[in-house]
Structures are given as C-alpha cells and as structure tokens.
N, C-alpha and C positions, 0 to 999 in steps of 0.2 A: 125618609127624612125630608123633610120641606124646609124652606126658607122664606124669613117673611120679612124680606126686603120690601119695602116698597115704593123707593127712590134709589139712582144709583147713586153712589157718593160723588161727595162734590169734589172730588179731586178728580175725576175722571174730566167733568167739564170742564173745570181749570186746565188740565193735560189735555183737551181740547183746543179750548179758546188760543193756548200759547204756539199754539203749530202754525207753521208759514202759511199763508193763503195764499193759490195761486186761482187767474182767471181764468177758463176755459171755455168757448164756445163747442157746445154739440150742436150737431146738423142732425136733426131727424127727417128719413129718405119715404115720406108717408106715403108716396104717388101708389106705389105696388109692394107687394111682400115680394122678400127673398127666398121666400123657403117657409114651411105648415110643419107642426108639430102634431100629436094625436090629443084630443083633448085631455088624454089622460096621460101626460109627457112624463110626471115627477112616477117612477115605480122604485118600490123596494125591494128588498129578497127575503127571504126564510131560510136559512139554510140547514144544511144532514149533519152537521159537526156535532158529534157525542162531546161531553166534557172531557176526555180525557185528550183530546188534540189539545197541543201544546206548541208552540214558536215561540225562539228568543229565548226558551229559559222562563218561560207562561203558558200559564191555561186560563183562557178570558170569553171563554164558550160557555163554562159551565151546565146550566139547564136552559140555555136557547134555542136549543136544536128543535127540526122539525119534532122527531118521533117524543122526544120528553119536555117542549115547552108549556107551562100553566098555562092555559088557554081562560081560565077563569079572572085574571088579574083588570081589575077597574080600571087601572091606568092604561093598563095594553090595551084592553076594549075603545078607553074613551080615542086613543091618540092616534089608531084606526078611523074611528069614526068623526075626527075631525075633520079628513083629507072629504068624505062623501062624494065621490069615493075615492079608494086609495086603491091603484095597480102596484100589487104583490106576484113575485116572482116563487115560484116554490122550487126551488133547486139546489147544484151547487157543485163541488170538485166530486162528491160521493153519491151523486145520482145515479153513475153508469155502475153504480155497486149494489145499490134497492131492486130487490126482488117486491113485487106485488102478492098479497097473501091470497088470491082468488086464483080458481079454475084449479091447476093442476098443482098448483103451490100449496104443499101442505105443511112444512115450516118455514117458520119465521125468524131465525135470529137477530140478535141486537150484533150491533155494532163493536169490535173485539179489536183492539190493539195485536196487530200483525206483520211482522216483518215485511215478510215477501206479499203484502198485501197491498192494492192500489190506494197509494197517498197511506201508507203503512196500517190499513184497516181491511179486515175480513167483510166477507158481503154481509149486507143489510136487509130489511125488513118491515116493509108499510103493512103492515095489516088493516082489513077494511073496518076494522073498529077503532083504530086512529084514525084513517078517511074519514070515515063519520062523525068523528067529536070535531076533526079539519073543518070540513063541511059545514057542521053547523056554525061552526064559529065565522068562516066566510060571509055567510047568510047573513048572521046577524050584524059584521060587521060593514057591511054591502062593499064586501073585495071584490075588485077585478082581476080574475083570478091566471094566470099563465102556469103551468104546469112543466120543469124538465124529465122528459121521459130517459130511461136505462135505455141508449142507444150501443152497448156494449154485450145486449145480454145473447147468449147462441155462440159467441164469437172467441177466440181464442188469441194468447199473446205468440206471437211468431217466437220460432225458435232460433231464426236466424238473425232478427232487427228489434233492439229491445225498446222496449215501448208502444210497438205497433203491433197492433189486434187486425189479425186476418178471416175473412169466412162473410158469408149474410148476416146479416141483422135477424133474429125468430122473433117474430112480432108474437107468437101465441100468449105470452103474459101480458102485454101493451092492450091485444085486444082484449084479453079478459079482463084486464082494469076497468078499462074502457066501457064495455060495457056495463060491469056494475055500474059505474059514476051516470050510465044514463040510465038504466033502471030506479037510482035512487033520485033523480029530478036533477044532480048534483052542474050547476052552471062551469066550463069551464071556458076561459075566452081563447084561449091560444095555447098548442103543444112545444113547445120545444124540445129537437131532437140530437141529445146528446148536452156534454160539455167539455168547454176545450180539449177535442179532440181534431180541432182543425193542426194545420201547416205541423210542426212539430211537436203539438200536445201542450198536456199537462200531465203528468203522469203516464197518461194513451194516449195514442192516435191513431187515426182511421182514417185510410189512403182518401185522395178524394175524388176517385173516380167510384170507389165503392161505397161512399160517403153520397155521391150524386144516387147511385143506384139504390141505396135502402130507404134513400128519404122520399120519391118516387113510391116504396112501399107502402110507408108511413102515410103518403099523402091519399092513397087507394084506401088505405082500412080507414081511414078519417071519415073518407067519402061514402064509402059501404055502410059503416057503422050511424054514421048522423046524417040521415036522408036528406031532412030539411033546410037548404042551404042558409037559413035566417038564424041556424042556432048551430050550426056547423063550426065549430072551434079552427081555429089559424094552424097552419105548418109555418114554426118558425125554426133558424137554424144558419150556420154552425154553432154560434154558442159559444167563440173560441176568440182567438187573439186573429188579426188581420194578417194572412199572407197574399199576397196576390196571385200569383201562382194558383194556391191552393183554392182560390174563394173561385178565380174563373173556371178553373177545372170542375168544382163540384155543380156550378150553376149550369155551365155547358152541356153537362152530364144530365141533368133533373131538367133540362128544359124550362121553358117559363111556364107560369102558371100550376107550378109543385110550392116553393116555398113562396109563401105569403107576403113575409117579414126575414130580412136578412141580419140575425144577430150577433154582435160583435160582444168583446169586452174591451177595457180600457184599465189598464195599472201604472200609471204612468208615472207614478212616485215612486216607482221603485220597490225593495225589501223592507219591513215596517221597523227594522232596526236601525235603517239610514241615521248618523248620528245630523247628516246633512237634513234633514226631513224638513225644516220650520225655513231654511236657505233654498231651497225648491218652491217652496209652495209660495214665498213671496218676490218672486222671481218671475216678471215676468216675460220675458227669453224663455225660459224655461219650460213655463206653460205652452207658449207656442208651438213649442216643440211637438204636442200631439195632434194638432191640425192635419198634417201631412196625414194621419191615420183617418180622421175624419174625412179628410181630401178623397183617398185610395178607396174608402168604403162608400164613396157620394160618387165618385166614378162606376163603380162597380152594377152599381144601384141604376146607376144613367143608362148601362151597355143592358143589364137581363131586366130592369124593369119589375121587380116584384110588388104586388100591389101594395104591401103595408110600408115599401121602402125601408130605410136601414133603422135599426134598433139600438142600444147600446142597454143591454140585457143583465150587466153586471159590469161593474165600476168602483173600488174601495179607495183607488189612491193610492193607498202601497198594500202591497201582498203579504199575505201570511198571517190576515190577522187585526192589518193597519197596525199604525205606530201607537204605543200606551200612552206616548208623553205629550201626541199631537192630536189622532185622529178626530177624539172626544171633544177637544176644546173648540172654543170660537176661532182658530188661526184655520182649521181646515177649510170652512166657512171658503176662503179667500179660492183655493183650489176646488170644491164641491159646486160650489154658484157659479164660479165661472164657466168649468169646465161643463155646465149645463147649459151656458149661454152662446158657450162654442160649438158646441154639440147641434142646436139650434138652429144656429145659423147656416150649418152646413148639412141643414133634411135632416137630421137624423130624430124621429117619430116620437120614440121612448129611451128615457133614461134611467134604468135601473140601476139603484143604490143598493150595495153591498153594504152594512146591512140592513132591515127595518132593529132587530136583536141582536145581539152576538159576537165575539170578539172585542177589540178596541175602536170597530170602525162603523158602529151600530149605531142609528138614531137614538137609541133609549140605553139606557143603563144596561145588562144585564142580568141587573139581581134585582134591580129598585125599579126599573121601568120607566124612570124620571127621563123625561128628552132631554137630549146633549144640544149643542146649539144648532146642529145643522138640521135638528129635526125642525127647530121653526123657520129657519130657514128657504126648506123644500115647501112648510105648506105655507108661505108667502108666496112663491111661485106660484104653487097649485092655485090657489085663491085670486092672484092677481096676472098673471102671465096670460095671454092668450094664444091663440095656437097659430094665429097671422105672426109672424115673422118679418120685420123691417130693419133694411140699412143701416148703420148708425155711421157717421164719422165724425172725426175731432181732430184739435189740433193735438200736436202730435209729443203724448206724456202716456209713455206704458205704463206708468205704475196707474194710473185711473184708466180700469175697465168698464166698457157701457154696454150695453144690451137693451135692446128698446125690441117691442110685441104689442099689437092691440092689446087694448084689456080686456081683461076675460070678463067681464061684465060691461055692456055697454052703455058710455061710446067711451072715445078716447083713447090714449098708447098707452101704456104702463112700463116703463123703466127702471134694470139696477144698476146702484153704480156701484163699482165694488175699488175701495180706496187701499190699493199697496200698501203706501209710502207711511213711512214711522211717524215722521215732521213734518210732511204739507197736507192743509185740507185745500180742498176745492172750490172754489166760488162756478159754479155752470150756468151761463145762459144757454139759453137754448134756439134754434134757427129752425124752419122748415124749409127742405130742399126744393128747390123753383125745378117741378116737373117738364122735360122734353128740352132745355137747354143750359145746356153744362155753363153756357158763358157768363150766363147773368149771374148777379149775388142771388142770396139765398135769403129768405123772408124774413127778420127776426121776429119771435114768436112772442107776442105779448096777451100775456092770457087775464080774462076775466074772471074768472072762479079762482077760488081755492084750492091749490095741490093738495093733494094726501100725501104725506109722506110715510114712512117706515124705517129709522133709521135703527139700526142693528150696531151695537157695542160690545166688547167685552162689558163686564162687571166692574173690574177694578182698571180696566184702562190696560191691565197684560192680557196680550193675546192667546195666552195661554192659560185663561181663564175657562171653564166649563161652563159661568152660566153667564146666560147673554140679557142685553135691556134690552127691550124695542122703548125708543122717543124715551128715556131714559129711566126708564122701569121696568125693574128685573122680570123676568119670564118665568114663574113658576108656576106647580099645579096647584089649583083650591085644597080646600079641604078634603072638597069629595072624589080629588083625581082629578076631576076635568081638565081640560087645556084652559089655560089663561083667554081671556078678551085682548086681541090684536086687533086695537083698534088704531087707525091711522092721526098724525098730527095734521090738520088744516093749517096751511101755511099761503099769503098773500103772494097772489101769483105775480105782484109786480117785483119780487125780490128773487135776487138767484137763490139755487137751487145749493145748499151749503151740504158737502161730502166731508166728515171729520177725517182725521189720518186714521189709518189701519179702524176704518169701519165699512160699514155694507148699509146702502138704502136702496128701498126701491121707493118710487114714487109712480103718482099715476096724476096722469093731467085729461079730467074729462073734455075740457073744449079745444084740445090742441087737433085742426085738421088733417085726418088722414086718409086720403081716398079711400087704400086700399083696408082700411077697417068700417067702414059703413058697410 
C-alpha cells in the first residue's frame, strides 16, 4: 500500500511555528577529530527467527527470517541498494543453533518449537542451496557482508551450571562452510564468533577463558583457509553484552592480534513491553545512562588494541522483538540517531541495527517492505556522516542533541540535531572553536554558501506516527518501489539554523573550516 502524500499537512507547521523558540550557540571543535568511524558505520542484521517466535502475546517475525525470507521482493532489493553499500550482519540469538549442510552434514532440519531447546527452539539448518540463493542476492545487492558463526557447536550444557556450555569449540563444520563459500567466489568481509555468549549469556555462555582459547582457533582456520591476506575475512567477537571481567579475560587469553574487531551489543531500552518505552526514549538522562557502556568498551579497546577497534554488532533498543507501539514509528528515531551519535563519539567503528526485517524493530515493514522512519533515517547518515568525528559543545539544554562529522562528501562538517522537547524549537548559531587556546572566544561562523538541510518530522505532528517528511514531504516509495528523492532544503547561511520541537535535522555546511576534515 502506498501513500500519496505529497505535502505534510498544514497543521504540523502551525504545531511548529507555535512552540517556544530558544537560542542556542554550538561551538564546532574542527582543529582535530575525536574519534574515526568505518566508512561503512550505519550496519544492519538479518536474523534466524522462524515465525513462530512469539513476545508479549506476538508473532512479528513472520517470513523474515534468514532461511525463509523472499529474496525476490523490488522494495527489499531497491532499499538495499540505496545504502551502495549497505553492511548486513547475518546472525542472531539462533546462530549457535545452525548446523552447515556441507561436508559431513547430511540433514538438515528446520527450526522446531522446543521446550528444552536453546531460546525454546531445536537445532537448525543452512543448506548451501539457501547459501547460494543468500549469495547471489548479496552480489546483486553489493552487501557488506559479516557472517555470525555456530560458536557452540562440539560443546555441551554442563550438568552442574545451567546455561554454561563446557568442552572445545569442533570447528570441522565452520571449516567445511567455509570452504564451499570460497570455492563458490562467495565475498565474505568479517566472521563473527558466537552470540551473547559472553559475561552471563543469553540463553548460553561460554567461560571466557575458553572463549579466548577457541577464538585463537577460529582465527588459525581463517588464516589457513584464505591465504591471501587482501581477501582474508576479520575475526570479530564476543558478540555479547559488555562485562568487564569477562571481555579482559577472553582478550588476555587470545592475545593481540586474534580478534580484529571487538563486538558488543547494546538494549538499553529495556523489555519491548516497557509501558514506560516512549518516557525512555525522550529522556534524556536516560540516554546517558549507556555511555558508561561505551566508556568500558572504548577502554577496553585502548588496553588490547584490536585493529578494527570496537563494534556495536547488534542494537534494537528493547529486547524481545522492540516495542509494537514504538519501535516502528518516528519517536524511536530520537533513541536510534542518537544512540549512533554516541556511539561515534566514543570509536566505536560500526553500528549494527537490529533489524534490516523482522520483528517490531526492523527498518522495513515485515510483510510490505515499506521503510519505517528509521530506515531513512540511518541512510541520511550513511549519505551524509563521515567517518572524521568532531567535538561538539553548547550551551547547556539536554533535550537538544548535536553531533557534528566531516561530511562524507567533500568538504565541509555535516551535523544532526536531534530536538527532544514537545514545546521549544531551536534557533542554533553556530561558532568555531579557536584551536591551541582555551582562553580566547571562539570564532562565530558566518558562512557564505547555502546550508543543506534535512529536516525530519513525524506526518501528523504525533510522534508516534510511522511515516516521516523530510523539509516537509512525506517519505514514500514510487510507483516502481524505489526509495524516494532526499534531496536537501538550501537555506541562507546568514540565518540560524531552525530545529522544530520533537523533530530531527541533519544539516551539512560546505564552507564551514575544519582542519581536521581537509
């Protein structure tokens, strides 16, 4: 079903214009970056969920799963092929449950509703004739492709400590994957091994001294298997929630120079039935609150040094699914953008969204494939973000978040601002920080071009709308499926920079100087 808006209504801008306007000066810190992101920062997932997983009293998986998603649908193709490229994660809670259907693997079953079964499901089944339909669809859609490998398979649930899997890792099915995927030409950029199976699990866990020792393995058959270090796939990992304990132990253990990329996840909204969920996410106190995590895993990163630095590999917001009354809509937006912008600032490389499909908390619809708001969202990032990282400060009003990045096309920074507050917009000038002495003022920035802007709305002005306007035109697919034209508003750089309430801009200033982005 399409909509063919092609104005938002004029009660939105009126519900605009009447909100309080406050003034605020940003200080952009352009001398140096604080922190490099990977060019391919915005990643999403695929995940193992059969339809019949159900939370809360729902089943919102349906046919998104890896093993049974339509790979043929126009809209999925096109909204892939917007990001050019797009970093897809293929994993999930049911990876350490997939058996590989090659070498000594000669059945395959599907995925079975099981009591006494890991996250209540019987083991599962990639066959390399759904590899290959994967594959090509990769290919055609030019994914950057990460892979989570069955880091559970050989091993057993101890009989004394329930939820912890004792014994080695048997790599003989990994390897036999493995090699098909490079006899068939098939690109993969990065392994990851296991999930949440770090500090106290998900379902399992695996000690992390043994967890250091099998990933050591993994990183040997990597090296044996792909000679050629120019197309040698990454060892990333754990894959899990941040213990510190656990993460120094396993790194200790593997030594430097085993894993690559150290990957974390992030739920920091909590269970997706929170009645509190929409009191969270425009909260911001509350946001802050997972810094500390970022903090813990930007230390971490500082002590063992792994090349690709830390990841954030999987990220929904809330667990189990995301919330149905929030995830979907334009309000998540406020926790998704930011939480990308925080993320950023403190190194961390990649940010994998739970989901690209599936659940409540998927970029696209389900069933229709139609993007929710945070799917244009992330590829306004991808499109305009760059991977330099700069400073930002202001005067001091949490409900207005900023994030400032060279742009990714050059020259120039590109900034979002992401506006909390119900009742005030923003009026932002803007200042550049006077490099090498704190003492002096700060430059005010008076710019000669025209800004681009991109400002992001609900539809009706509720943030609990699903379909969003950029510069105030609804966001929908063509006829043919394609993604809409986002293109930006030219606005006179001698006026500030105007943030509506409970909306999201980015803006990008090409003559604003920034050392460290030339």
């Amino acid at each position: 079903m399409y909509f063919k808006f092609t104005f938002c209504p004029i009660i939105l801008l009126l519900w605009a214009s009447l909100s309080f306007a406050q003034n605020v000066n940003v200080v952009i810190h352009g001398a140096a970056s604080i922190a490099k992101t990977d060019d391919n920062f915005v990643c999403v997932t695929l995940d193992w969920w059969p339809a019949e997983k159900c939370d809360y009293n729902q089943c919102p998986w349906g046919k998104a799963g890896i093993l049974n998603l339509d790979l043929r649908y126009g809209a999925l193709i096109n909204a892939i092929k917007a990001f050019n490229p797009l970093r897809i994660k293929v994993g999930g809670s049911l990876q350490d449950n997939v058996v590989y259907k090659v070498g000594e693997v000669s059945s395959c079953p599907n995925f079975m509703k099981r009591e006494d079964g890991l996250f209540g499901f019987s083991q599962g089944c990639l066959s390399m004739e759904r590899w290959d339909q994967l594959n090509r669809f990769f290919n055609h859609t030019g994914v950057k492709l990460t892979f989570g490998l069955n880091a559970l398979f050989g091993r057993n649930e101890s009989q004394t400590e329930k939820g912890l899997w004792i014994g080695d890792w048997q790599p003989q099915n990994t390897r036999d994957f493995m090699q098909y995927t490079i006899s068939k030409g098939y690109k993969v950029d990065s392994y990851e091994f296991g999930n949440q199976l770090s500090g106290s699990g998900m379902g399992a866990k695996v000690d992390a001294k043994q967890y250091g020792k099998d990933v050591i393995v993994l990183k040997n058959l990597v090296k044996e298997l792909y000679a050629h270090p120019e197309t040698q796939p990454k060892v990333l990992g754990p894959g899990g929630f941040y213990e510190e304990k656990w993460f120094n132990t396993f790194l200790e253990v593997s030594g430097q120079g085993i894993v690559d990329g150290l990957t974390h996840h992030i739920y920091n909204l909590g269970p997706g039935d929170d009645p509190n969920m929409m009191n969270k996410i425009l909260d911001p106190s509350y946001l802050n609150q997972v810094s500390q995590t970022y903090k813990g895993v930007s230390d971490v990163v500082n002590k063992f040094r792994p090349q690709l630095g830390a990841w954030v590999s999987e990220s929904g917001g809330a667990l189990n699914g995301g919330s149905k009354d929030v995830s979907r809509t334009f309000a998540d937006g406020f926790w998704y953008l930011d939480q990308m912008g925080m993320a950023s600032t403190y190194d961390q490389k990649v940010f994998c969204r739970q989901a690209l499909i599936g659940g409540n908390y998927g970029l696209l619809n389900a069933t229709t494939f139609v993007p929710n708001p945070d799917y244009y969202g992330a590829l306004l990032w991808h499109r305009l973000m760059g991977s330099t990282v700069l400073a930002v400060t202001k005067e001091s009003d949490p409900d207005l978040r900023v994030y400032a990045h060279c742009a990714k096309k050059k020259p120039g920074v590109s900034l979002i601002f992401i506006n909390l507050s119900k009742d005030r917009s923003f009026n932002i000038t803007l200042s550049n920080a006077k490099p090498g002495d704190a003492g002096k003022p700060n430059y005010e920035f008076v710019g000669k071009q025209n800004r681009e802007e991109y400002h992001l709305r609900a539809l009706t002005g509720d943030i609990k709308d699903d379909i969003v306007c950029l510069n105030d035109v609804p966001l929908v697919q063509t006829d043919s499926e394609d993604i809409p034209a986002m293109d930006p508003k030219l606005v006179d750089a001698s006026t500030p920079i105007s943030i509506a309430a409970q909306s999201i801009a980015y803006v990008t200033i090409r003559d604003f100087e920034a050392p460290a982005c030339v």
